[in-house]
DOZA-412374 format. One line per field, with one value per residue: residue in one letter; x negated, y, z negated of N, C-alpha, C in turn. Coordinates in nm, 4 decimals, always signed. Layout:
// residues N
res <- (A / ...) $
nX <- (X / ...) $
nY <- (Y / ...) $
nZ <- (Z / ...) $
caX <- (X / ...) $
caY <- (Y / ...) $
caZ <- (Z / ...) $
cX <- (X / ...) $
cY <- (Y / ...) $
cZ <- (Z / ...) $
This chain:
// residues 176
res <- (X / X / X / X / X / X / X / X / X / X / X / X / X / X / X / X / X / X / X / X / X / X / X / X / X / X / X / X / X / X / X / X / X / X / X / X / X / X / X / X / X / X / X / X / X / X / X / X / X / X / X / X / X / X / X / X / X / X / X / X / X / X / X / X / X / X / X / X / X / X / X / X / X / X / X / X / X / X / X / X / X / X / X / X / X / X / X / X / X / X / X / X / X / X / X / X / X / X / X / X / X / X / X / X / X / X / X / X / X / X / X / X / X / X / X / X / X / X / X / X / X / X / X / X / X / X / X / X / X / X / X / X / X / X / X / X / X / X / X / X / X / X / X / X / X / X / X / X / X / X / X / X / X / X / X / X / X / X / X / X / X / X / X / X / X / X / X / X / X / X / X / X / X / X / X / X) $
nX <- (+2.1807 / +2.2231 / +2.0600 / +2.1611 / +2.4429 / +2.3205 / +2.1726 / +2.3996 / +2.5417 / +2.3843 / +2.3784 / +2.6315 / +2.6370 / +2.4120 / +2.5177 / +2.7572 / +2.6652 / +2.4857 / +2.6355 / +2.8482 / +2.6452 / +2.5419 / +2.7769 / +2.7446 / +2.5288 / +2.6112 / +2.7670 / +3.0092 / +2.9141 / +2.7203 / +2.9294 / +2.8873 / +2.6311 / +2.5493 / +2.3111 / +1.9540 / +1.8965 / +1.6988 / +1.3840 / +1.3572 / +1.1004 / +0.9139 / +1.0644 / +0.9790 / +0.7497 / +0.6841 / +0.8024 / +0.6164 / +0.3402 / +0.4418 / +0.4284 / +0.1762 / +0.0221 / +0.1247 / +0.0075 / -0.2246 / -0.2859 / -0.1444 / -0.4399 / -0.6129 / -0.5081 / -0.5980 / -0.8488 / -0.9298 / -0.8226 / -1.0089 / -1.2933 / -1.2456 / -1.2182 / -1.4611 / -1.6098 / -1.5300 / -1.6244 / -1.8976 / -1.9175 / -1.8422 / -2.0349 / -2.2637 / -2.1810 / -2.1587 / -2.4836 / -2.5727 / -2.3947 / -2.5387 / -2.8043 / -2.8094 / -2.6537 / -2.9224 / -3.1088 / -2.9762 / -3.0314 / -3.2838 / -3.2923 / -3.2239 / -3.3068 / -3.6044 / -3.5363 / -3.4588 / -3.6612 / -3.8039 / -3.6763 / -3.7094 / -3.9532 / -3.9581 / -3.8152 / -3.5599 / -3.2731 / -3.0232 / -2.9652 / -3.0967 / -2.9315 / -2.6926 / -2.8245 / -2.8892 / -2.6408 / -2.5500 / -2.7534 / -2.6447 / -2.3765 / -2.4790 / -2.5961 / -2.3655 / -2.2525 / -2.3538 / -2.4129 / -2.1521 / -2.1325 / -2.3122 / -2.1713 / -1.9580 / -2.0871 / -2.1798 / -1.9225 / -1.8729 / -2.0361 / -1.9505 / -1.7183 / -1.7755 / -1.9213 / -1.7214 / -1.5140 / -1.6782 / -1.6793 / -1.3865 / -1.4105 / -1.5088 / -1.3494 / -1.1648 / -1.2487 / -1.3243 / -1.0505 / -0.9021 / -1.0663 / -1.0192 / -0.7103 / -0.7484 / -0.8330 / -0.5880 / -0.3750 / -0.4780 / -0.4709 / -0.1965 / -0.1425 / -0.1922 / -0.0939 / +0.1410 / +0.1616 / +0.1192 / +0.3263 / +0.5668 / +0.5206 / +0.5299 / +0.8204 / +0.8878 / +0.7819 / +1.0114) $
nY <- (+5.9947 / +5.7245 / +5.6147 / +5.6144 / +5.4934 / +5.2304 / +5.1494 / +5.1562 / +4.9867 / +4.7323 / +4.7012 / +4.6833 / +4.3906 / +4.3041 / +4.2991 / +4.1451 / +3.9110 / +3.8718 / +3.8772 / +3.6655 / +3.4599 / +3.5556 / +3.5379 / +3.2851 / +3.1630 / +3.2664 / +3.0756 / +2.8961 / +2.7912 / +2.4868 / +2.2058 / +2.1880 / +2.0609 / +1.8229 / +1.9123 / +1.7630 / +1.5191 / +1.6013 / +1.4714 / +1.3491 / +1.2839 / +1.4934 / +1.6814 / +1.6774 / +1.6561 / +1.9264 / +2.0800 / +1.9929 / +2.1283 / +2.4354 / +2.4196 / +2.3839 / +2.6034 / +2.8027 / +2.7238 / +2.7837 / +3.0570 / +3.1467 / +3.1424 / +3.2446 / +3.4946 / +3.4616 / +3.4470 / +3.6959 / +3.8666 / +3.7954 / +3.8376 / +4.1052 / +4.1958 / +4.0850 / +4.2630 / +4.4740 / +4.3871 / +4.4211 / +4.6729 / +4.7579 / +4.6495 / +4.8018 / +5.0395 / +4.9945 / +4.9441 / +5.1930 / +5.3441 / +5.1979 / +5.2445 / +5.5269 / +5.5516 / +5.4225 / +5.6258 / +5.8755 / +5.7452 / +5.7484 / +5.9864 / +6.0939 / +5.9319 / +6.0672 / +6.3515 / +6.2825 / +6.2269 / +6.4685 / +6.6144 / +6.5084 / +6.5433 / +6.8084 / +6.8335 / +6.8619 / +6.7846 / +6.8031 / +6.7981 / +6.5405 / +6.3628 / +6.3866 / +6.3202 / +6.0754 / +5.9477 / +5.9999 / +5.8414 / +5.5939 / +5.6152 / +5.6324 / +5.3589 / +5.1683 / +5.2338 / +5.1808 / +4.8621 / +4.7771 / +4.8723 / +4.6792 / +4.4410 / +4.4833 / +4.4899 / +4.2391 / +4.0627 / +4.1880 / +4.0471 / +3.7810 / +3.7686 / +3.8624 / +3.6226 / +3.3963 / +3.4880 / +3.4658 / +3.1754 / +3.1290 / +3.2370 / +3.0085 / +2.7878 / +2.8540 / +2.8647 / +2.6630 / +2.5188 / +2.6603 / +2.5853 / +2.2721 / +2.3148 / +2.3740 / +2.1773 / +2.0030 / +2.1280 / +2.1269 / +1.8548 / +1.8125 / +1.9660 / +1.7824 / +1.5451 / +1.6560 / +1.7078 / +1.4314 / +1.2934 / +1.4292 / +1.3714 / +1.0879 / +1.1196 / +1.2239 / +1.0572 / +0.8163) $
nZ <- (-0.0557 / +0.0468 / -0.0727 / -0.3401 / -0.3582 / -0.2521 / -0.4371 / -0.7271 / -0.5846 / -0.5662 / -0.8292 / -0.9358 / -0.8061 / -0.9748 / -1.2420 / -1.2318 / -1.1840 / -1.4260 / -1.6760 / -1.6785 / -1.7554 / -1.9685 / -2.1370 / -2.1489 / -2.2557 / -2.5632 / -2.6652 / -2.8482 / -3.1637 / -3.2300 / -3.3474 / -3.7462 / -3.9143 / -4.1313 / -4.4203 / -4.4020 / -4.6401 / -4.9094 / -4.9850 / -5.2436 / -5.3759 / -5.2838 / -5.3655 / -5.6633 / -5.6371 / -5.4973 / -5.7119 / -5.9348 / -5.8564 / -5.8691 / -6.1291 / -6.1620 / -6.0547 / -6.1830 / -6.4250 / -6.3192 / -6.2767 / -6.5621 / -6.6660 / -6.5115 / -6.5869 / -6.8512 / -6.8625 / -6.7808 / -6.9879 / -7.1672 / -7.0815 / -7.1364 / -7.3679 / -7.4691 / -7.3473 / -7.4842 / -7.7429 / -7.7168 / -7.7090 / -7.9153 / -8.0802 / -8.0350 / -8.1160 / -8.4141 / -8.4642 / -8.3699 / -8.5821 / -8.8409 / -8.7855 / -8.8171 / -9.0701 / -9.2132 / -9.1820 / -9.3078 / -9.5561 / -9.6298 / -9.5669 / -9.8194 / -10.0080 / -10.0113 / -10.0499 / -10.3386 / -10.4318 / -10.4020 / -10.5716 / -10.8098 / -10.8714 / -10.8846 / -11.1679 / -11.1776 / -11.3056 / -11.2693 / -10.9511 / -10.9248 / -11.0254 / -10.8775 / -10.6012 / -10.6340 / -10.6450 / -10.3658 / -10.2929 / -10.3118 / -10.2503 / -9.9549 / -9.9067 / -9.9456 / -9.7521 / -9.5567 / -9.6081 / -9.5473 / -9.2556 / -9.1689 / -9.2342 / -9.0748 / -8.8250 / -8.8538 / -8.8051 / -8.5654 / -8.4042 / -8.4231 / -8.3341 / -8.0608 / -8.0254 / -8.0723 / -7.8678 / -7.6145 / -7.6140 / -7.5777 / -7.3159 / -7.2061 / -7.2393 / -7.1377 / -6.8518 / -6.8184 / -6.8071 / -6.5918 / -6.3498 / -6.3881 / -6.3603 / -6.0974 / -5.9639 / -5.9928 / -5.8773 / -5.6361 / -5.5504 / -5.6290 / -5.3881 / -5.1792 / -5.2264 / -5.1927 / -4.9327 / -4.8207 / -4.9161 / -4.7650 / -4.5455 / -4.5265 / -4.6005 / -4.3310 / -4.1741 / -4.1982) $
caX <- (+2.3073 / +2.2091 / +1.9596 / +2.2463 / +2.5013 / +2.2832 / +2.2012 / +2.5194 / +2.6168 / +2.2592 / +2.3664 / +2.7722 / +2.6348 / +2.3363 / +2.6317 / +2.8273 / +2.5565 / +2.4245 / +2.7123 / +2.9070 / +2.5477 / +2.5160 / +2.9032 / +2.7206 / +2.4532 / +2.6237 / +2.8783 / +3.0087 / +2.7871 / +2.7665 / +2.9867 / +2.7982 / +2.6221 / +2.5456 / +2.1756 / +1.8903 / +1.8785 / +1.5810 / +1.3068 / +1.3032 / +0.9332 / +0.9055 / +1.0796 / +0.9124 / +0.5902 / +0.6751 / +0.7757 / +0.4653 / +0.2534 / +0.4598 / +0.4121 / +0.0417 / +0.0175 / +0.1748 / -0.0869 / -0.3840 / -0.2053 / -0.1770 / -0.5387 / -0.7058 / -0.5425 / -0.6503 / -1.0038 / -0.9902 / -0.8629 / -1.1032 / -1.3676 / -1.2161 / -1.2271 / -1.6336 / -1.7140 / -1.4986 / -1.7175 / -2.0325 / -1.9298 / -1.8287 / -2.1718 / -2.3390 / -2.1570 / -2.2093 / -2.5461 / -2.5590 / -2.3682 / -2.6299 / -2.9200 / -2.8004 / -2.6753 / -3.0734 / -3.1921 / -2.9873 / -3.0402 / -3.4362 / -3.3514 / -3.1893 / -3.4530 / -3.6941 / -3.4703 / -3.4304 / -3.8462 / -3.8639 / -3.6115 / -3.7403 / -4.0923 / -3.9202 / -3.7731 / -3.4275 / -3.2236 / -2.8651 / -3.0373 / -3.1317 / -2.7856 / -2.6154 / -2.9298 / -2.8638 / -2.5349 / -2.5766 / -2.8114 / -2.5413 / -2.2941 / -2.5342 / -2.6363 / -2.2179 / -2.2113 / -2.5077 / -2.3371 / -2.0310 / -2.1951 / -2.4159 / -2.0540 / -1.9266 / -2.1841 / -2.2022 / -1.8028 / -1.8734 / -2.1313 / -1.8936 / -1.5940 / -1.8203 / -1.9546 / -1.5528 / -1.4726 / -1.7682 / -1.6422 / -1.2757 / -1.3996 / -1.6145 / -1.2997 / -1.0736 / -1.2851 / -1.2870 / -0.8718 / -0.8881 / -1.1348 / -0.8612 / -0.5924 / -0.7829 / -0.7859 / -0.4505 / -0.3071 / -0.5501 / -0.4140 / -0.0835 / -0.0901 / -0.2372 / +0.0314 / +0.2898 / +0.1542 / +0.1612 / +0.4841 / +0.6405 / +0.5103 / +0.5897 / +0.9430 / +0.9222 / +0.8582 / +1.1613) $
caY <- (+5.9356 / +5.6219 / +5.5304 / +5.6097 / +5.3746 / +5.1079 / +5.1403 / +5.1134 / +4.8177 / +4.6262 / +4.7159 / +4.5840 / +4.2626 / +4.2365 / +4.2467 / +4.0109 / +3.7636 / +3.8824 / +3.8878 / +3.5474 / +3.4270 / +3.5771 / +3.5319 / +3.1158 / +3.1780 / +3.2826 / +3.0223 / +2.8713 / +2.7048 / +2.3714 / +2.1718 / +2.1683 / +1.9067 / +1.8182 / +1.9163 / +1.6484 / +1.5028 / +1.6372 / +1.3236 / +1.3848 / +1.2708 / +1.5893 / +1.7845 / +1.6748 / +1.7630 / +2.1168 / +2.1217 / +2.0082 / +2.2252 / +2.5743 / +2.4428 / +2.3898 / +2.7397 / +2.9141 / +2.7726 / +2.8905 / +3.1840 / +3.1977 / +3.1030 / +3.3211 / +3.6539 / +3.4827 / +3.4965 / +3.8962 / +3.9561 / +3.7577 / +3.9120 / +4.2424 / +4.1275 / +4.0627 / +4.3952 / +4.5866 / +4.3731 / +4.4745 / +4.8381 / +4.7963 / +4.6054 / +4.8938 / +5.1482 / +4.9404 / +4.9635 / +5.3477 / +5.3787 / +5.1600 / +5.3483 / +5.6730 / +5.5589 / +5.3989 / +5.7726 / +5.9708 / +5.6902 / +5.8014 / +6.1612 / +6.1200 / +5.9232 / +6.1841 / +6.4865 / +6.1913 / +6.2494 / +6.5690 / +6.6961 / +6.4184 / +6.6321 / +6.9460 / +6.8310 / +6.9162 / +6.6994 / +6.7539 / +6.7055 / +6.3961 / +6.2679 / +6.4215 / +6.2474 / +5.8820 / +5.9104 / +6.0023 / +5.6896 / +5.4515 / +5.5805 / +5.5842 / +5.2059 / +5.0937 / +5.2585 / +5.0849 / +4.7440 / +4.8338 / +4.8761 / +4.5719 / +4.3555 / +4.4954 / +4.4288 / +4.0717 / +4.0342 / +4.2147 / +3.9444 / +3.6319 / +3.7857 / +3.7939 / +3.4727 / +3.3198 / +3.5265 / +3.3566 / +3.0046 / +3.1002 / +3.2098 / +2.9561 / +2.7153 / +2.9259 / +2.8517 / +2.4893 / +2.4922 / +2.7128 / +2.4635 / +2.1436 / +2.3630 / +2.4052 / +2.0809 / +1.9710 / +2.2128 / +2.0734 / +1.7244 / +1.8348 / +1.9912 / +1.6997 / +1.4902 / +1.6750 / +1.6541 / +1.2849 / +1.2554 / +1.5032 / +1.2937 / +0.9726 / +1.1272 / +1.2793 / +0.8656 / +0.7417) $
caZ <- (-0.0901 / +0.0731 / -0.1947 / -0.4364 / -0.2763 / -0.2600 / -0.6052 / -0.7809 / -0.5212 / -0.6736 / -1.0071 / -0.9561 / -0.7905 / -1.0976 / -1.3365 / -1.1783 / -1.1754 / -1.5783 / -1.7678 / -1.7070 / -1.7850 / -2.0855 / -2.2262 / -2.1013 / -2.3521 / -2.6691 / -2.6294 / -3.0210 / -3.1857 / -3.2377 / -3.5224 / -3.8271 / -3.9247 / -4.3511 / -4.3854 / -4.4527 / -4.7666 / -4.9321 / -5.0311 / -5.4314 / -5.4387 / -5.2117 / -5.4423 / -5.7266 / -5.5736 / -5.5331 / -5.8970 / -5.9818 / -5.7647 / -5.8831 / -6.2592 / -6.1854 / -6.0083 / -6.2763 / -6.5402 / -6.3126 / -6.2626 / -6.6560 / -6.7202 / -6.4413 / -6.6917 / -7.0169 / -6.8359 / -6.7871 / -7.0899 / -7.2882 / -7.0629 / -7.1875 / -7.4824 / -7.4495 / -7.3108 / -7.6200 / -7.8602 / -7.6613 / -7.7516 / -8.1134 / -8.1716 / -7.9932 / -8.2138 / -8.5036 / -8.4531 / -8.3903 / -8.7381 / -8.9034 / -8.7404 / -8.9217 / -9.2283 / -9.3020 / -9.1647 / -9.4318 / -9.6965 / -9.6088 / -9.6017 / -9.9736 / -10.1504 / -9.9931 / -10.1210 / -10.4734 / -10.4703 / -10.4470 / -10.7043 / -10.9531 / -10.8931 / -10.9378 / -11.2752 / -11.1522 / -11.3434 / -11.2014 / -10.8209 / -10.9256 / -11.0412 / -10.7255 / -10.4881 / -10.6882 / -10.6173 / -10.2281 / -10.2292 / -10.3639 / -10.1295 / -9.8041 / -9.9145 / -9.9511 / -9.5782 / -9.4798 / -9.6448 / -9.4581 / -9.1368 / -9.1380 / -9.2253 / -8.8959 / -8.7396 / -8.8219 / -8.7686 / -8.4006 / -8.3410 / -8.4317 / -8.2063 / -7.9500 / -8.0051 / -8.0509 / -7.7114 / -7.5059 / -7.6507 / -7.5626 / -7.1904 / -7.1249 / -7.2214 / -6.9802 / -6.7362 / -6.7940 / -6.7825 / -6.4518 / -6.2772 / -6.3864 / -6.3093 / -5.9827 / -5.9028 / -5.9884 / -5.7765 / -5.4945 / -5.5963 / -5.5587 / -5.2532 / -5.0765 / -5.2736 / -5.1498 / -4.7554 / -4.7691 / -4.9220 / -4.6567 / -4.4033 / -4.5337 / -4.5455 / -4.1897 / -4.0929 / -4.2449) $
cX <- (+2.3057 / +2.1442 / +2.1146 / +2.3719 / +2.4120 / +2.1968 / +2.3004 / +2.5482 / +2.5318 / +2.3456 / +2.4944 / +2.7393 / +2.4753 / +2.4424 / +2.7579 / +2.7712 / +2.5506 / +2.5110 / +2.8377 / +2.7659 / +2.4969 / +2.5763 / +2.8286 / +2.6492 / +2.4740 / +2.7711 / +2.9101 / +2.9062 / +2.8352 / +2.8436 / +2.8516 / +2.7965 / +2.5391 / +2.3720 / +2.1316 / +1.8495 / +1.7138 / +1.5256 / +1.2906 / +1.1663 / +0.9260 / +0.9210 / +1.0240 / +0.7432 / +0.5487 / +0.7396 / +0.6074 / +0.3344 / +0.2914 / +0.4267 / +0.2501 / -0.0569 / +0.0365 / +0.0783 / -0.2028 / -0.3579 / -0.2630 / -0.3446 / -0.6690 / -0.6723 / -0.5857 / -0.8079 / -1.0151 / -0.9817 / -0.9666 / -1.2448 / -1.3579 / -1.2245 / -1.3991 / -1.7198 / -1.6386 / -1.5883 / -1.8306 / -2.0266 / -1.9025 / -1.9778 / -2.2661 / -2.2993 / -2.1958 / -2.3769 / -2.6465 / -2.5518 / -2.5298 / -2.7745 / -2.9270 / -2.7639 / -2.8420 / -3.1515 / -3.0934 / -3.0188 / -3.1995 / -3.4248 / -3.2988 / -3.2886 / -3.5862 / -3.6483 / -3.4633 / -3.5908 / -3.9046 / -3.7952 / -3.6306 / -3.9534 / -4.0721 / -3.8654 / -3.6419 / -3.3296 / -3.0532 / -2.8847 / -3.0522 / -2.9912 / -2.7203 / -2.6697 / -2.8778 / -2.7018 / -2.4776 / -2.5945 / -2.7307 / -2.4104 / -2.3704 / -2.5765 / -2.4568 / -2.2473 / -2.2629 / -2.4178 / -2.2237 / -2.0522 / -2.2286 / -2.2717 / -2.0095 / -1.9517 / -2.1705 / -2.0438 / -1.7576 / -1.9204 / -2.0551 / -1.7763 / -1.6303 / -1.8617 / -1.8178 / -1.5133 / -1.5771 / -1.6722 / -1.4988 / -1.3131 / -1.4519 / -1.4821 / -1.1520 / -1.1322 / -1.3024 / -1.1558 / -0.8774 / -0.9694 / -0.9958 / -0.7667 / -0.5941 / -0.7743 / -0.6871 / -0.3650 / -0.3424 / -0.4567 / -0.2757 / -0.0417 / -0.1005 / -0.1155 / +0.1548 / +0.2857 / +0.1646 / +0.2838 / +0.6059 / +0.6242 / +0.4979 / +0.7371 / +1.0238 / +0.9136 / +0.9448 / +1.2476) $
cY <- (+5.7863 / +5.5259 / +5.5182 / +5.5187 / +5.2373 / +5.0749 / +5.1044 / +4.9828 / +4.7423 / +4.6219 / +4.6357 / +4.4544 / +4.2340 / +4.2180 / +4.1227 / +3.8972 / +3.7682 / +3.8597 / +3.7549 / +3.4504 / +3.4532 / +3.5110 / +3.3347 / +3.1029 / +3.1985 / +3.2154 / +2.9739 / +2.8254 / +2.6336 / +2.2712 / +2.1407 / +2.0423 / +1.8769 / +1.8172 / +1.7976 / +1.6383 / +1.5614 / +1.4963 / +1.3925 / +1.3821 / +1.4243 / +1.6727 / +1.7670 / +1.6931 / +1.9153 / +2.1611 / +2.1202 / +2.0722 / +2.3359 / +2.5536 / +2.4707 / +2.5450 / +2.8458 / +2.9061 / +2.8038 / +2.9915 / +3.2648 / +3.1900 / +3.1941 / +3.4943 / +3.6228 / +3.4937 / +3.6078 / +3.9299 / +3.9010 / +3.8121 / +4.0441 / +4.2899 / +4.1234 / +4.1948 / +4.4674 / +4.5091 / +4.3849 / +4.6010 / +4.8595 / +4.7049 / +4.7415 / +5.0122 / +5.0833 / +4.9651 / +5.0792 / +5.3954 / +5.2614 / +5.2923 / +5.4924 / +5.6435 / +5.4958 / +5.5598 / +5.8556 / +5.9179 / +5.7701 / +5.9200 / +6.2161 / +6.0287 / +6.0589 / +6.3086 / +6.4272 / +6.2903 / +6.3975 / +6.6705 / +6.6355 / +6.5681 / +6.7690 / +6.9539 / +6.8501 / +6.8198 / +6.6614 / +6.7557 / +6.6093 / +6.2729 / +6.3358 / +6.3182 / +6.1144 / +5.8510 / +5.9603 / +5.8774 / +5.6047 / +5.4976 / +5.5590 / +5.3688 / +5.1357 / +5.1010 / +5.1496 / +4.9166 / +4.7005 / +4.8041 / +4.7343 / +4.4173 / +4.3358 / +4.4310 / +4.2708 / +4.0029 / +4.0527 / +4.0771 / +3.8080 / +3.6858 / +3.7945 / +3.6938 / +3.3876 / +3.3804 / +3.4478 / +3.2556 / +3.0297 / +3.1409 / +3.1353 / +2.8143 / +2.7369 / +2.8687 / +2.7125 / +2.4345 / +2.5129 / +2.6009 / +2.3215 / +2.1978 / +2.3802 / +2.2748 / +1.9838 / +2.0737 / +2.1804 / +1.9514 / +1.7294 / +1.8747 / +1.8476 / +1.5723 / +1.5117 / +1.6372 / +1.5613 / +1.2468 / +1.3076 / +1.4144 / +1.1513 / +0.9893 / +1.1298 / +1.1325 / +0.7993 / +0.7666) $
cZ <- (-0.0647 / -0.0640 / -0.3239 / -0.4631 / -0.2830 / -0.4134 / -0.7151 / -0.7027 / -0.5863 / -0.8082 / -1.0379 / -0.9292 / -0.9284 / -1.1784 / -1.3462 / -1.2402 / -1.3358 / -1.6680 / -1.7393 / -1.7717 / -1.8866 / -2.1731 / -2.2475 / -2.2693 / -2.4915 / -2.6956 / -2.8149 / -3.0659 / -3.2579 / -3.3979 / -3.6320 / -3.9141 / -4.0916 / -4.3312 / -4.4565 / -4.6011 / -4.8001 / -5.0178 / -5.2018 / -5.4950 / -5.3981 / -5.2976 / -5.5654 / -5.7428 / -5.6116 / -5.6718 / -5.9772 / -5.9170 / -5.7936 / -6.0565 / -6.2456 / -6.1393 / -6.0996 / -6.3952 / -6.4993 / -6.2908 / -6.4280 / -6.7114 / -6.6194 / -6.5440 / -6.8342 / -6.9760 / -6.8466 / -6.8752 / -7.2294 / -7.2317 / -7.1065 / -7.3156 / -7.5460 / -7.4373 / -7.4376 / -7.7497 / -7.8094 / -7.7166 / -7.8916 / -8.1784 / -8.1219 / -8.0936 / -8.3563 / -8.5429 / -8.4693 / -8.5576 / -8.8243 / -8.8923 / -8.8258 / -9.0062 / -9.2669 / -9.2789 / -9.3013 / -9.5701 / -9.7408 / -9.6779 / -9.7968 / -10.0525 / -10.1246 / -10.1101 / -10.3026 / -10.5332 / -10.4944 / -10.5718 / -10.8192 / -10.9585 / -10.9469 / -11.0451 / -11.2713 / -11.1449 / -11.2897 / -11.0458 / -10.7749 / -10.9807 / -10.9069 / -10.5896 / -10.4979 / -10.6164 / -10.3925 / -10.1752 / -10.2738 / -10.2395 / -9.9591 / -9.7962 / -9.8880 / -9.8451 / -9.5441 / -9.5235 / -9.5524 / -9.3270 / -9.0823 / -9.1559 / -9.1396 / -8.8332 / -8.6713 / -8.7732 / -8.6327 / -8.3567 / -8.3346 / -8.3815 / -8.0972 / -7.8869 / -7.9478 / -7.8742 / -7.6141 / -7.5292 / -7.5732 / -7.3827 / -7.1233 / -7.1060 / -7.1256 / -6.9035 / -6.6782 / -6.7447 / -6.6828 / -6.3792 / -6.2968 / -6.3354 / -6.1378 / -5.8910 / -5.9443 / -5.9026 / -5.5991 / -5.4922 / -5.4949 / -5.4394 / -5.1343 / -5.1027 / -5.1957 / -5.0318 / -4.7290 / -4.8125 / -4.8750 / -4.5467 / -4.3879 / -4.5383 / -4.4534 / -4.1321 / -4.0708 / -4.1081) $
């Protein structure tokens, strides 16, 4: 009971002491005072530091997707390719089949065959157009990421620029 008694008495004289010491602490707060003008170079800084952000921003996704861009004309010259590969194998396997029904005398064979080999050759024509239209979108996509990558680099350092811009003209403000 003793301990219990002298417990509560600690605890009435801590409160005593804690709580005019607090009410001290969260007293009004002080009249308000008109915040600091902001330095306009300052703010014209950080304009020009979120514009220059935003075009390496935009110029780091025209890189992916013109890399994306690069690898889907890697796969349509590769299919391209494929299709070529087999249309010259059945053009083969129809002059063959042409050769042997011209030997066999088998005159409506040989108009059915001719006309096989005129459409496997269009394909083949067809194909080899692709082809060359894959090859100059991949070419144009290099050229357009190689000049991404030129923008992103400038954009890289104008954004450097600016930052260092802005730090000295914060702390030629903070002099004033």
């Amino acid at each position: 009971m003793a301990r219990w008694t002298t417990l509560v008495v600690s605890g009435a004289i801590f409160a005593t002491a804690w709580i005019p010491a607090a009410w001290a602490q969260t007293s009004s707060p002080p009249a308000p005072t008109a915040p600091p003008t902001p330095d306009p170079q300052v703010q014209q800084d950080r304009r020009e530091l979120r514009r220059d952000r935003r075009d390496l921003r935009q110029d780091r996704q025209d890189i992916r997707q013109d890399r994306r861009d690069i690898t889907q004309d890697k796969q349509d010259i590769r299919s391209d390719r494929k299709d070529i590969y087999s249309d010259r194998r059945d053009l083969r396997q129809d002059q063959k089949q042409l050769q042997q029904d011209r030997a066999a005398g088998n005159t409506e064979a040989v108009k059915k065959d001719r006309a096989e080999i005129a459409g496997a050759r269009k394909d083949l024509r067809g194909d080899r157009r692709d082809l060359y239209r894959d090859r100059k979108d991949l070419h144009n996509d290099r050229k357009d990421l190689r000049a991404d990558n030129r923008d992103r680099r400038e954009d890289r350092r104008e954004v450097n620029h600016d930052k260092a811009k802005l730090y000295r003209d914060k702390k030629a403000a903070g002099a004033k």
